[in-house]
N, C-alpha and C positions, 0 to 999 in steps of 0.2 A: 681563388685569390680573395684577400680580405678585403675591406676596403683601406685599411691600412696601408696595403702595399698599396694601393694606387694611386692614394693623397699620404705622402712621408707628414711625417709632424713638422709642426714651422720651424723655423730656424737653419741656419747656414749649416751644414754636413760636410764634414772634411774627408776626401777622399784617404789622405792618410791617415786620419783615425778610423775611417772605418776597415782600413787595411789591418792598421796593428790592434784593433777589436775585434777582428775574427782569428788574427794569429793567436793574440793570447787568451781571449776570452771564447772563442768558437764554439767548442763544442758544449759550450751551456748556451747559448744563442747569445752575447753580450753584440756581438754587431749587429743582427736581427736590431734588440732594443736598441741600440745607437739610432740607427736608419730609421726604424716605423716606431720604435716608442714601445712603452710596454705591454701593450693591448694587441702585440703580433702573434697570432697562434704560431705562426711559422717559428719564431723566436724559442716558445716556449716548447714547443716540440722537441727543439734540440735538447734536454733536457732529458729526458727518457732512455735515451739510447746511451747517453752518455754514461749516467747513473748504472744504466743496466750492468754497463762494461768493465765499470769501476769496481761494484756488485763481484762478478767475475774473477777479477783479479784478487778482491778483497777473499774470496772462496778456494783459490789456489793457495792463495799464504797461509790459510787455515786448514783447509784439507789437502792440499797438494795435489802434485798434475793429473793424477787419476779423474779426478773430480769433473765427470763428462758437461755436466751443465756449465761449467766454466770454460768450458770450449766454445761453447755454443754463445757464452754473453760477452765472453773480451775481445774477439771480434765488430763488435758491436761499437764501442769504444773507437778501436781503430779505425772504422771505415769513417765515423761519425768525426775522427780527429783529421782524415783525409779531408773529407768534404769540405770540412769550415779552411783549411788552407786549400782549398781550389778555391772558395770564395775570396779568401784574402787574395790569392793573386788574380781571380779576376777582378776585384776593387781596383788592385793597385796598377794594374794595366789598362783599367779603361779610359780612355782619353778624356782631358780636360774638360773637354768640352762639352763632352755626351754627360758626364760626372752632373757638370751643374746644371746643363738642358733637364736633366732625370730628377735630380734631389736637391736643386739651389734654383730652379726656377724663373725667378721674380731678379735672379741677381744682375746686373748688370756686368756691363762687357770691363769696364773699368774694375771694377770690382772683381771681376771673376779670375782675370790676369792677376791681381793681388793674391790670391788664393789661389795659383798653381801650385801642386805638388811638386814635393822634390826630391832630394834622395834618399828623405827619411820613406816615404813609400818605395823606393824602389829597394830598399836595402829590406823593407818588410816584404815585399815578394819573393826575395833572395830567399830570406830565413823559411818563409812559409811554401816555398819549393823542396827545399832540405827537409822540412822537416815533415811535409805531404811524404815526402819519396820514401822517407827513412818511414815511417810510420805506415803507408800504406804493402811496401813491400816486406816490413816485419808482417804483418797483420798477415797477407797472402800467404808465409815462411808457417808462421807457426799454425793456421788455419791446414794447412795439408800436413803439416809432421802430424801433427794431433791424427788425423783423417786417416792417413793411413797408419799410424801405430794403432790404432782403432782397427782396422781391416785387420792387420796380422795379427792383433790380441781375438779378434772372433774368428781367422782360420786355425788360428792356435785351436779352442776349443772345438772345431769341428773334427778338427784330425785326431782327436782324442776319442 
């Protein structure tokens, strides 16, 4: 753990923006930097995988599905687009109150009621459920078709 994670950067943090910053900006870390600021390795991490998976895809369009190492990086991508929307909906479901105990702090009760979320986070859960589900059960879909057209193209050459 950094220390980042443990003291957030000052300032008021909006549960719904950190919701709809891991939906849209996720898998480069943009909610990481929202919450801890730029100096979160966690953040930056996200990054790498993302890249890799892009990488991948970008390597299918130019050599096409043969191309095994592209198997192996756009997976990469997906699980990495999964994770940042299991983060968005855990943002956007964690109760008010624990929200600002954890990342507002210092805020007051009067205050903090000003600042409850509303259906713009819960409609950002929605989407980041959808598009978790769709995204992680593509990724599971083509990670085994790949896997086993792989097995039958190497009993192929055995049986020869």
């Amino acid at each position: 753990m950094t220390s980042s994670t443990l003291h957030p950067a000052s300032g008021y943090k909006s549960k719904t923006l950190a919701t709809w910053a891991a939906l849209l900006g996720g898998p480069v870390g943009a909610h990481r930097f929202y919450l801890y600021g730029l100096g979160d390795l966690w953040g930056w991490l996200h990054a790498g995988p993302t890249l890799l998976g892009a990488w991948g895809i970008r390597r299918v369009l130019d050599l096409g599905q043969d191309d095994q190492l592209s198997w192996l990086l756009i997976p990469l991508l997906g699980f990495m687009v999964a994770y940042t929307m299991l983060q968005a909906i855990l943002y956007g479901l964690t109760p008010d109150e624990k929200w600002h105990a954890r990342f507002n702090p210092g805020l007051s009760a009067e205050a903090a009621e000003a600042h409850a979320s509303g259906w713009a986070a819960v409609i950002g859960v929605g989407l980041a459920l959808m598009l978790g589900a769709t995204v992680l059960m593509s990724t599971i879909a083509f990670s085994g078709q790949r896997y086993f057209e792989y097995q039958v193209e190497e009993a192929h050459k055995i049986s020869q």
